[in-house]
N, C-alpha and C positions, 0 to 999 in steps of 0.2 A: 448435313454434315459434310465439310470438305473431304477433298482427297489425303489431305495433310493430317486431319483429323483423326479419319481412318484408319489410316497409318499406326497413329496414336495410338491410339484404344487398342489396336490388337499387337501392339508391342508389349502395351501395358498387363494385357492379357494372358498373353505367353509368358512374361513375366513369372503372373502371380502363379499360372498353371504348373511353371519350374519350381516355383517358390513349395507349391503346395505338395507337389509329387516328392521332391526331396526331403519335407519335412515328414510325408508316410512312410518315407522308404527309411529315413532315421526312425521313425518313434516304432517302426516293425523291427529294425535290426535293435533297439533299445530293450522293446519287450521282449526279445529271444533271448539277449542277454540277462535282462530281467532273473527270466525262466531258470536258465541254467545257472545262476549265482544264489537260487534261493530253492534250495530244494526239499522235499515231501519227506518229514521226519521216519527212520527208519523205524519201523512195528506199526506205522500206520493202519496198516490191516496185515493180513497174516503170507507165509508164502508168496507164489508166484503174482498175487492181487497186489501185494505193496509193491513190487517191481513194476509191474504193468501202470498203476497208479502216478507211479515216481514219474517215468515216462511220457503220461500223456495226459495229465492233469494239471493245466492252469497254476499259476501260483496261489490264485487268489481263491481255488476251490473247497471248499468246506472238504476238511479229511473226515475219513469214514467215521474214525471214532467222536466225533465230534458234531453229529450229523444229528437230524431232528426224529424220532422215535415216533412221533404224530404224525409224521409222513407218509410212515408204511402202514399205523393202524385206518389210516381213511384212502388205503391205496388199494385197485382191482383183485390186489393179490388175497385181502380179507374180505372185501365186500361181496365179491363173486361166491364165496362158500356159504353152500346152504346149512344156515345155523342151526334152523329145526334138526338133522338127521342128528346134532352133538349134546342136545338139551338135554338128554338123560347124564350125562357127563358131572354135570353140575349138581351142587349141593345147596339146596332151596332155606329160606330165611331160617325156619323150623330145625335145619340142619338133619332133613333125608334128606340118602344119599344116594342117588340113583345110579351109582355103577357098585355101590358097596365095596367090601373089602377083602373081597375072595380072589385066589393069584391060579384055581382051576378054570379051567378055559372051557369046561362041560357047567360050571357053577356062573354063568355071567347072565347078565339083563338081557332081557329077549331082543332087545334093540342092539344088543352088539353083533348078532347076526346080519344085522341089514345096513351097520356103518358103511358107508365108502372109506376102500381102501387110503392109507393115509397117504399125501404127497410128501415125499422128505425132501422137498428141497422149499416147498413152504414151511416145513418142521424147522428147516435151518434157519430160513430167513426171520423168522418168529423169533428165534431162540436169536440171532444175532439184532434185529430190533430191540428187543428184551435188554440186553445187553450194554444199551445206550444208556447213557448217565442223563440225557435231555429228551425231555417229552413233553412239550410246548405245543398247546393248541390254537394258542390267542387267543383265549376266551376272551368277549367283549363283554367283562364285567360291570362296565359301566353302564350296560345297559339295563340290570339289575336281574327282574323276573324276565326279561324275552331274551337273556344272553341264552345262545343253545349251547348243550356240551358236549361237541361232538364225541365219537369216537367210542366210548364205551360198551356198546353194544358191540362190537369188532373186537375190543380188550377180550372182552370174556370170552367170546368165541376161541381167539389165538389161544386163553387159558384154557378151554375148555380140549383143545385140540394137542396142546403141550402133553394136559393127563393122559391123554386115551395113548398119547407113545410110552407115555410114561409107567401103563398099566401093561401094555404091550412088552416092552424093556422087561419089566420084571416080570411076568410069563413066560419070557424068554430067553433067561440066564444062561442057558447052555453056550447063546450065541456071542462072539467076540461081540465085543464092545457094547453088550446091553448095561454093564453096571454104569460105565460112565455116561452112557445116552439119557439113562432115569435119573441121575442127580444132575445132568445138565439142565433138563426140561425142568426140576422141581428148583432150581435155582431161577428160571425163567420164569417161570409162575409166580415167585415170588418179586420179583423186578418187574412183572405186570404190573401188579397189585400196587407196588410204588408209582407206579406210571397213573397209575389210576388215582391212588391219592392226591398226587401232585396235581388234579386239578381242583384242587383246596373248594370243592363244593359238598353239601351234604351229601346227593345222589352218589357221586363221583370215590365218596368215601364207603360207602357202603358196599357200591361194588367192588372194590377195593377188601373189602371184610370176607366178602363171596371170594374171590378168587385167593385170598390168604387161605382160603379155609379148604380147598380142592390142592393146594401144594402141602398144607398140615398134612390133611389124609394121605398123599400118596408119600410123604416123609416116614409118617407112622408104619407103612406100611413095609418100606423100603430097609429100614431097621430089622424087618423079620427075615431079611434075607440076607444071601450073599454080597448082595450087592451094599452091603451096611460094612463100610470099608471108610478107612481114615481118610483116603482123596478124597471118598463122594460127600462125606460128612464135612469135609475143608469146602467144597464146591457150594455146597448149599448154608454153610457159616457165612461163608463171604458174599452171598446176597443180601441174607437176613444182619450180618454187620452193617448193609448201607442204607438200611431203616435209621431214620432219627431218633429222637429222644419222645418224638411223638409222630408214629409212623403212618400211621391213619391218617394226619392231618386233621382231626378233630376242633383244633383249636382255630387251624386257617378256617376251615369252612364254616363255622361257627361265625368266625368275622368276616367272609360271603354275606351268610344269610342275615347278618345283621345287617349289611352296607346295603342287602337290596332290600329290607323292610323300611329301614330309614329311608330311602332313595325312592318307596312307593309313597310314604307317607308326606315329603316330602314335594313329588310333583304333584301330588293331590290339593295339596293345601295351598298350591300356587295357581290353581283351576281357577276360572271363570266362577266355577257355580261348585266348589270346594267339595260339599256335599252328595250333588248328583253326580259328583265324577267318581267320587268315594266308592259308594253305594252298585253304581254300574261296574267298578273294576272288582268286587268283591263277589256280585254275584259270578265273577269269569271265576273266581277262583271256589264256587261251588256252592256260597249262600243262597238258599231260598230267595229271590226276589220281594216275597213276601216274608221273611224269616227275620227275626229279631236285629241281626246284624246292619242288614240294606234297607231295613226301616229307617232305621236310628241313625245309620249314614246320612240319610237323605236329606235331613234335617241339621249335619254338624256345620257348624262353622268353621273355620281356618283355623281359629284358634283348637277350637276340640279336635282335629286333624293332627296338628301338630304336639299337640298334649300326647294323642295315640302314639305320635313318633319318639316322645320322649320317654312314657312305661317302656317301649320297645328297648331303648337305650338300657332301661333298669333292669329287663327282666336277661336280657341279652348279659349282664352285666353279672349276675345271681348265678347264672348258668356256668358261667367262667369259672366264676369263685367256687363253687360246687365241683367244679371238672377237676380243678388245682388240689384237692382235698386228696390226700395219701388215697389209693386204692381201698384198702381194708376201710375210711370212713366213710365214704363216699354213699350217701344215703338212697335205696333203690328207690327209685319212684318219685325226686323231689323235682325232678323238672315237667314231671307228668302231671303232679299236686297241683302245683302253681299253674299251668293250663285250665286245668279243670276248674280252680276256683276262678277266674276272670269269668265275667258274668256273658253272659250268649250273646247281649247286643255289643261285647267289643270285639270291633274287628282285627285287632291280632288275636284272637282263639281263632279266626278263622283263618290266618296267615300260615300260623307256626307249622314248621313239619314236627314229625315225632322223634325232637332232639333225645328223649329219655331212651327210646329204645336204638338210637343210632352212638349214645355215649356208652350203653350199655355190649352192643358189640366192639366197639373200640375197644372197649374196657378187656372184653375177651380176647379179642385178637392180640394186644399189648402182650398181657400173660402169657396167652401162646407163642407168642415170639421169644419172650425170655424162658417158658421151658423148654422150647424146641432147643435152643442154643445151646441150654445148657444139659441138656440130653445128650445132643451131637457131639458134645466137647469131651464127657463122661465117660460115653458107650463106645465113641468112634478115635481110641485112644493111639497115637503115634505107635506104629510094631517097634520093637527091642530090635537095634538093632543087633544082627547075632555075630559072634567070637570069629573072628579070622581065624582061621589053621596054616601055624609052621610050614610053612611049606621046606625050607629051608635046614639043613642038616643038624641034627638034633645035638 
């Protein structure tokens, strides 16, 4: 390269170096102005947090109330708590109750002696998760039976740890602010359990049914006390208000568990060896290897594969139309019936969960939403307000 050259290229240089430094020093003084033309909607969050917020929050940051609820239940702050010490907390399928319904503090389960003290600033952050309208996990339902669903086992813990303040609270009504602390947390309990439905799978709803049924009890119980006052009753209406018209999600997860039987049946029948691929995925899901089912796999064709995907379609089909049936007609035990009759070597008997006893808590939980509601609206009536006095000369 000449001298001339040289010359060249590092004019051209400094140049583009000037070129490039003025265009970060514009696109920085752009984004500041950005910043301060578009600002952080007031009530963001509450207090000194929404100022703080306003401040030093990005334009483009997700605001609090808008924020992912999935976040916090797979965050250090749940997973670190050991879940065992809370398990008497909870109300098991059979519906015992292992903290019962007594408000004496010499009357409680031998396990409340040995609880760890509660942390209340994890009580908050629960009860403010809770509170989020979004609870997105990403489930990878596409990937049918191996999608995981995270989170649940953390859900219930936070619910299980809402109650025990919540029992706490009302053992301790003398103290300020226990009436509103116990309708806070049975409102969060109840915005759990929506959280938890919202992952429209059968597991997902059922836990969901568990933790509906630990915020009932501590409702029912919170009525016997002081603390059964028109706010707290407004507090825990306006959770159970943002239940849908089917709150469980019974009917999403229902259309889960169909997408991924069809979606097993499906990649099966696109196998090499249709059959043996049948057969081997059926005993994962628990058939004898020798047992009627992974026999009579072993032997199907594509076509009898895909015949199985299509009964699935029907009986999937039965199940709906049976769900849709007013409450009062709704016949106990017909999607158990129709199980039971499919003969032992087909393999959806050995697919299906036990949708009869999962339509049948639904069925309960629904009910209990609409008499809770309409308890709290009854019992928990607005005060009169009372007559102003003359103050003024008669």
């Amino acid at each position: 390269m000449s001298l001339n050259q040289t010359r060249h290229t590092l004019a051209t240089l400094a140049t583009v170096l000037a070129f490039v430094g003025g265009v970060s020093a514009a696109a920085r003084a752009q984004t500041a102005r950005d910043a301060a033309a578009t600002p952080i909607p007031t009530g963001a969050v509450d207090g000194v947090k929404s100022h703080v917020f306003r401040q030093i929050a990005p334009k483009w940051a997700v605001l609090p109330e808008q924020r992912n609820a999935a976040l916090f239940y797979l965050s250090a702050d749940l997973s670190n708590v050991d879940a065992r010490a809370f398990t008497f907390v909870d109300v098991d399928a059979a519906g015992k109750d292992g903290l019962g319904d007594s408000l004496d503090p010499k009357n409680q389960p031998k396990e409340w002696a040995n609880t760890p003290p509660l942390d209340s600033g994890l009580e908050s952050r629960i009860v403010a998760a809770a509170n989020l309208a979004r609870c997105d996990f990403e489930i990878e339902y596409e990937r049918g039976y191996k999608a995981a669903v995270p989170g649940l086992q953390n859900m219930r813990t936070a619910a299980r740890l809402l109650r025990l303040g919540t029992r706490v609270a009302l053992m301790e009504l003398e103290r300020e602010g226990n009436h509103e602390r116990a309708a806070t947390n049975i409102a969060a309990m109840f915005r759990i359990a929506r959280h938890a439905a919202d992952q429209r799978t059968v597991i997902s709803s059922l836990v969901a049914r568990r933790i509906m049924e630990m915020a009932f009890r501590e409702t029912r119980l919170l009525l016997t006390t002081s603390a059964a006052t028109h706010a707290s009753g407004e507090t825990i209406r306006a959770a159970i208000d943002e239940f849908g018209p089917d709150p469980l999600r019974r009917f999403a997860a229902l259309d889960t568990e169909e997408a991924a039987i069809v979606k097993f049946f499906a990649d099966h029948a696109a196998a090499k060896e249709p059959g043996a691929s049948l057969a081997a995925a059926l005993t994962e899901f628990g058939a004898p290897a020798d047992g009627p089912a992974a026999k009579n796999a072993r032997t199907a064709t594509r076509a009898d594969v895909l015949a199985s995907r299509d009964r699935a379609r029907a009986f999937f089909e039965s199940v709906r139309a049976e769900w849709n049936r007013p409450g009062a007609d709704r016949r106990a035990g017909f999607v158990d019936a129709q199980v039971l009759a499919m003969k032992n070597e087909d393999p959806l008997k050995t697919l299906l969960p036990a949708l009869d006893s999962m339509g049948q808590h639904c069925t309960t939980g629904e009910e209990g939403l609409a008499t809770l509601a309409k308890d709290l609206k009854t019992r928990l009536t607005r005060p009169e307000p009372q007559p102003t006095k003359n103050t003024g000369d008669e």
